[in-house]
N, C-alpha and C positions, 0 to 999 in steps of 0.2 A: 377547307382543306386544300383548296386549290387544284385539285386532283382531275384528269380529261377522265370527263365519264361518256358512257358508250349505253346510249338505253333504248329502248323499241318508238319508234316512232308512229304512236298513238296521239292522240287529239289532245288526251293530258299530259305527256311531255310534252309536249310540244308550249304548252301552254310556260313551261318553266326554260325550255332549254330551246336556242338556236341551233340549228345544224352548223358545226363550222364555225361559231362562234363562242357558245356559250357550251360545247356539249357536243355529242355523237352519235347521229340516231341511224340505226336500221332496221329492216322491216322484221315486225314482232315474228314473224315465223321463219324466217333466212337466219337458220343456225349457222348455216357458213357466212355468208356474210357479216354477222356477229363474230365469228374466231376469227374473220381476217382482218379485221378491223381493230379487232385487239393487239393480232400478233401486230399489225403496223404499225401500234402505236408503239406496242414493245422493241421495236425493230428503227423505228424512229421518232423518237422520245422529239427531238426539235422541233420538228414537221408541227407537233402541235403542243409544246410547251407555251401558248399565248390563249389557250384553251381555258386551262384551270383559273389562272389569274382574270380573266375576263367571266367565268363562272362565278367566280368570289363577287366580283363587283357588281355584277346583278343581281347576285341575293341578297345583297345588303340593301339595295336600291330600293330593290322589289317586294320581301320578305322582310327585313328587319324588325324583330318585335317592338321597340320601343319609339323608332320614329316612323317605321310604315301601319305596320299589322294594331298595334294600339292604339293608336290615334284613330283609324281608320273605325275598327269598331267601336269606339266610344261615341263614332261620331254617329253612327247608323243608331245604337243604342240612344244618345238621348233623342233622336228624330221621333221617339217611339214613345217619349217620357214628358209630359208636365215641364216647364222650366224649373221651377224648383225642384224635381226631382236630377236635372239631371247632375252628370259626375263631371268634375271638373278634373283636368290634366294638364300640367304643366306646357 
């Protein structure tokens, strides 16, 4: 969606989102630091319009089901399986 997201900066965002780059973290309990960070961005939309588009492009990198996320388990899967059993994928 391209959209600057603003989420708690936990161990598992972290894991999906750069501060500053891919995303907007602050601390899970700084309620104020959450609205100010929002109203800025509403306040100035340019400041971080390079936010969303560079969000897009790392989950596609990162997540994409058909060339990341499914390859990736089929491959742990057949590790698990007989050669003849395992699944073949394009």
């Amino acid at each position: 969606m391209q959209s600057t997201i603003v989420a708690s900066d936990v161990a598992s965002v972290r894991e999906a989102i750069t501060h500053g780059e891919t995303g907007l973290l602050v601390d899970f309990f700084d309620t104020d630091a959450l609205a100010l960070q929002v109203s800025d961005i509403l306040a100035n939309p340019a400041t971080y319009s390079h936010i969303g588009p560079n969000a897009r492009k790392h989950a596609i990198a990162t997540y994409d089901f058909l060339t990341v996320c499914l390859p990736e388990h089929l491959k742990q899967i057949n590790a698990l399986v007989p050669e003849s059993k395992r699944i073949s994928f394009p």
